[in-house]
N, C-alpha and C positions, 0 to 999 in steps of 0.2 A: 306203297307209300310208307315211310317212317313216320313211326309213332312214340311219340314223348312221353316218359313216365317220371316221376319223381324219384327222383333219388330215394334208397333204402333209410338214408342215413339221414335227410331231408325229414324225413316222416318218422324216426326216430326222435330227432328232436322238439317237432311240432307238438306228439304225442308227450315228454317230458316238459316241455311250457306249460302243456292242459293240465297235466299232470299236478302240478307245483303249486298251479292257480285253486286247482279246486284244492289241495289239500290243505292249503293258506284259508281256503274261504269257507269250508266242511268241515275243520274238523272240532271238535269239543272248546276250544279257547281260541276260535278264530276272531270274534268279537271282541276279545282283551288285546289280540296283537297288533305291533304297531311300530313302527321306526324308532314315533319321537320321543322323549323324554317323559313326555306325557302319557307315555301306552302304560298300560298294567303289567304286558309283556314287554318288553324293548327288545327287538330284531336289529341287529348288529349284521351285517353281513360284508363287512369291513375285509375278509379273510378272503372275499370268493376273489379278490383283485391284489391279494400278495400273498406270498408261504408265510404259514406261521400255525402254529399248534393252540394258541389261546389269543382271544380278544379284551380289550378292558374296557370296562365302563368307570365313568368319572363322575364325581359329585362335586360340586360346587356348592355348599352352604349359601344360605341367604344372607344376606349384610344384616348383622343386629344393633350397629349401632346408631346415634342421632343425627350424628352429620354436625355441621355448623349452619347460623344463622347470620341474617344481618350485617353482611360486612367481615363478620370473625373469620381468623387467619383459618385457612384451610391445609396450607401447606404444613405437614407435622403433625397433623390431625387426621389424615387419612386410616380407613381400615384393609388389614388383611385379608386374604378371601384365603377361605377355610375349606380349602380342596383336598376329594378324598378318591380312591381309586382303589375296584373290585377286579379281578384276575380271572377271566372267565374260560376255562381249557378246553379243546373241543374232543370230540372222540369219531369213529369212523361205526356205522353201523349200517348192515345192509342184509335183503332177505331175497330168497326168489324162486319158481316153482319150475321141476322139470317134467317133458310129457315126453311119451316114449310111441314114435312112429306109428308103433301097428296101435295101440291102444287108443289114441287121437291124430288122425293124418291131417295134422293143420300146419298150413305156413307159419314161417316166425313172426308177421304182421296179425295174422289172426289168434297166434297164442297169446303174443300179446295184449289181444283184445280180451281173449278170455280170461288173461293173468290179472286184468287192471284191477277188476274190483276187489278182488281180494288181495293183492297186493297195497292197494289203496286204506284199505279199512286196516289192515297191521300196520301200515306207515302212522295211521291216526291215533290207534291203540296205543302206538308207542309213543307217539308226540304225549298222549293224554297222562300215561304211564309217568313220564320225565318230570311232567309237571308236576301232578300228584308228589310226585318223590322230593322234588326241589322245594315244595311249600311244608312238607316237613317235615326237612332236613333240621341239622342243627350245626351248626358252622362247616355245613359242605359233608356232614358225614349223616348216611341216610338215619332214620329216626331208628328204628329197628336193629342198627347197628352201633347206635351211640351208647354208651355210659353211662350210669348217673352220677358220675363226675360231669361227663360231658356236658347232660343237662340240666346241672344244675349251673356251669358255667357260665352256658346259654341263658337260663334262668336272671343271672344275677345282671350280666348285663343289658337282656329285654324286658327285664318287669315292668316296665313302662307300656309295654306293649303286649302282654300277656295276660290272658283273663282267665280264672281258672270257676267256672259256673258263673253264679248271677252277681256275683260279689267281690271285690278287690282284695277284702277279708278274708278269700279262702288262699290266697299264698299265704304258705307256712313257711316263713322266712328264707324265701328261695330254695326252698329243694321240691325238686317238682313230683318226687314222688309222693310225699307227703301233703301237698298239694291238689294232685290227683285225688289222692284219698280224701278231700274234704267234700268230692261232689257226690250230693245225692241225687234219687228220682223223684224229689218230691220241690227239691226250689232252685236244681239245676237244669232244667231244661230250657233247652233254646227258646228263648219268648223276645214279644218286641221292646222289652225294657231292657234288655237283655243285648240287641242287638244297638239300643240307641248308645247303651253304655260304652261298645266298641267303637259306634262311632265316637264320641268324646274323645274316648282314650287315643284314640289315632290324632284328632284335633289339638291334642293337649300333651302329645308327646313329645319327646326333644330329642332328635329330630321330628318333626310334625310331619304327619304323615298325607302326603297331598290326595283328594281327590281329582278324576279324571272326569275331562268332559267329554260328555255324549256327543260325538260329531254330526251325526243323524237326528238329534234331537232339537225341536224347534226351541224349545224353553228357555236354551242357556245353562240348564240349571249343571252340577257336579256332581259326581255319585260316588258314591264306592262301591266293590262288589265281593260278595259274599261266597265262599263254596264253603257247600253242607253235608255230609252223608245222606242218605236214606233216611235213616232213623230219628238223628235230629231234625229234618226238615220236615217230616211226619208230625213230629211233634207242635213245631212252630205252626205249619198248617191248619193245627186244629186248635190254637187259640181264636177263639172271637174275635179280636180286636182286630187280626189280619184278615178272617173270613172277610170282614167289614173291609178293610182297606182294599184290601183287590175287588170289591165290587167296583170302588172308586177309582181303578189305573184307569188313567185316560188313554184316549187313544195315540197321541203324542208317544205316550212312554211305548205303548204297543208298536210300534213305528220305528223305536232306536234300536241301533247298532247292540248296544250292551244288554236291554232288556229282549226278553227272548217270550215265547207260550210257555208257560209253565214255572218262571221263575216267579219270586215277592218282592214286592217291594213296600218297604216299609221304611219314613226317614229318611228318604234319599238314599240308603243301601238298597241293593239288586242283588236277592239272595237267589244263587244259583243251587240246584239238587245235583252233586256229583254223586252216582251211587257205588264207584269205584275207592272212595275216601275209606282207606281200613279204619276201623273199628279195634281200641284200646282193649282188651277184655281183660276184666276181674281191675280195672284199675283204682277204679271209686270207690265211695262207701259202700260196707255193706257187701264187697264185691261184688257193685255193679262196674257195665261197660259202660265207658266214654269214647266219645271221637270230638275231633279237633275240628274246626271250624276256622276258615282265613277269610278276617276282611282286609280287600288288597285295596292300594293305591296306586300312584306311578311307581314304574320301576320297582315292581314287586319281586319282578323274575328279569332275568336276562335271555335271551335266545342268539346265542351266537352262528353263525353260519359260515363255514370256508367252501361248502357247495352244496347246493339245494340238491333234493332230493330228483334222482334221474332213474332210467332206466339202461339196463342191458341186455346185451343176449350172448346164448355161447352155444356150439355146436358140440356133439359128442360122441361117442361110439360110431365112428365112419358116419356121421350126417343122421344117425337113425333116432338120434334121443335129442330135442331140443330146450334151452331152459331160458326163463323171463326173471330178470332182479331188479330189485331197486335198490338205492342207497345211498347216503346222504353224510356228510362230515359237516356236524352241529352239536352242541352243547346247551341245556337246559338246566339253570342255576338260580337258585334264591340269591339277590342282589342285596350282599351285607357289606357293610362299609366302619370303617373305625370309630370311635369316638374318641379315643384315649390320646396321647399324647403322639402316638406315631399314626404314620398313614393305617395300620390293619392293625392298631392295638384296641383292645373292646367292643371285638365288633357287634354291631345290631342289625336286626331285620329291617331293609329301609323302608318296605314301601308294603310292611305286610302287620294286622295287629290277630295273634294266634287266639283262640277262645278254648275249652273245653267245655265238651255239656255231657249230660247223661245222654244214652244211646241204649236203652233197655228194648232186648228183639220182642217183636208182636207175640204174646200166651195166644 
């Protein structure tokens, strides 16, 4: 009697849908990502259905003017819509493990079983890696690789948006180095006065920086959210005020999308502990360390995609040596958009307000 099996290629692909799913749904900023307009992440995947090397996202400004009233002529009185558009480029990156016959005698459906989780966890590392890099960048050029031309730049055209410790007062006239230099360990650490200030500054920016809603959350309410290093969040932890407020999260927030075990919430921000966030060293007073801190909004990051991340296999030495890869053509970018008179002249961070604090390591 013939016996039906699945196609190779069948179970290749089922194994790449699981695949795609959990690493959308696992990995470190699965919770911020999102299609709409509204995500903290925006997932573009515009590219996976035509050739093309870069995706764009668009802004559309909000209408600031009054309108007419009462009868008044409308016609001649209408407003502009002040549309702005980011260039988002994608890149091709991919990893994979090979085993060699006598030393593991597994089929290629079983390497692959054995490949997934660690191919899975560097797919994540790297997503997480991208981000990290993209929140702080400085107009598309990694932090570590910028100037202080570059950032001072950046500086002049985000100081609406940049908080450099507990104060507005410590920009020293936009150059960020000297700025840096104004935080100390004694009234720069991350605290909740500290954090409510960010939110402000995001509310009262121009562009205004939107909060996102909790789709999973019963309340309604808007949030922003927070990533911290290690050290800053250590710090915030051990004020009082927050010991007290996390007695108070309700179960509701325990329950959302965005809030997690282990994050704060203080003010409607949802401060997340990345312990991957580098650490500024010798840049403060005193030569102490600082690290940065991002409270995001919508469209903080862009995530473009021309193809989700897949799997392959390849044979080698006469059939004796087999190997398992994954790989993905996607792009991960801080979404900055123009202010100035051209579409990309003065650009600013949209959907993101940067902090600095003290990050002094544990005596």
């Amino acid at each position: 009697m013939a016996e039906t099996s699945a196609a190779t290629g069948l179970t290749v692909q089922q194994w790449d849908d699981q695949f795609f799913t959990e690493h959308l749904s696992e990995n470190r900023f699965a919770g911020e990502m999102g299609t709409s307009q509204s995500s903290i992440i925006q997932v573009k995947e515009d590219l996976t259905k035509k050739a093309g090397d870069s995706v764009t996202f668009a802004l559309v400004n909000k209408l600031s003017g009054a309108g007419v009233t009462d009868g008044s002529t409308l016609e001649g009185n209408e407003e502009s819509l002040d549309s702005r558009s980011f260039k988002l480029t994608i890149n091709e990156r991919a990893h994979g493990v090979r085993s060699n016959r006598w030393e593991n005698q597994i089929s290629a459906i079983n390497l692959r079983k054995a490949a997934k989780a660690s191919l899975k966890d560097w797919s994540m590392e790297n997503t997480r890696d991208r981000v990290l890099d993209a929140l702080a960048s400085i107009n598309g050029v990694a932090y570590g690789s910028a100037s202080e031309a570059n950032k001072d730049a950046w500086l002049v055209d985000n100081a609406d948006r940049v908080l450099f410790g507990a104060a507005k007062s410590n920009n020293s006239s936009n150059d960020h180095s000297a700025s840096l230099a104004n935080i100390d360990n004694t009234n720069d650490k991350l605290t909740p006065g500290a954090i409510s200030l960010m939110k402000r500054i995001a509310s009262t920016a121009s562009p205004k920086i939107r909060p996102v809603m909790d789709s999973y959350a019963k309340n309604g309410r808007k949030y922003y959210v927070m990533y911290v290093g290690s050290l800053t969040f250590r710090d915030l932890r051990e004020n009082s005020a927050i010991q007290q407020a996390q007695r108070e999260v309700s179960l509701s927030s325990e329950n959302s999308r965005l809030f997690k075990g282990g994050d704060i919430l203080w003010d409607n921000v949802i401060v997340k502990e990345i312990e991957d966030i580098a650490v500024l060293s010798g840049v403060g007073a005193a030569g102490i360390d600082v690290a940065p801190a991002y409270l995001c909004g919508a469209q903080a990051l862009g995530y473009g995609v021309a193809e989700r991340w897949k799997s392959a296999e390849e044979t080698f030495d006469y059939g004796r040596k087999k190997g398992c890869a994954i790989m993905e053509m996607g792009g991960i970018e801080k979404l900055t958009f123009g202010s100035g008179s051209g579409d990309t002249d003065d650009l600013k961070d949209h959907g993101i307000v940067t902090g600095f604090f003290a990050a002094v390591a544990d005596s």
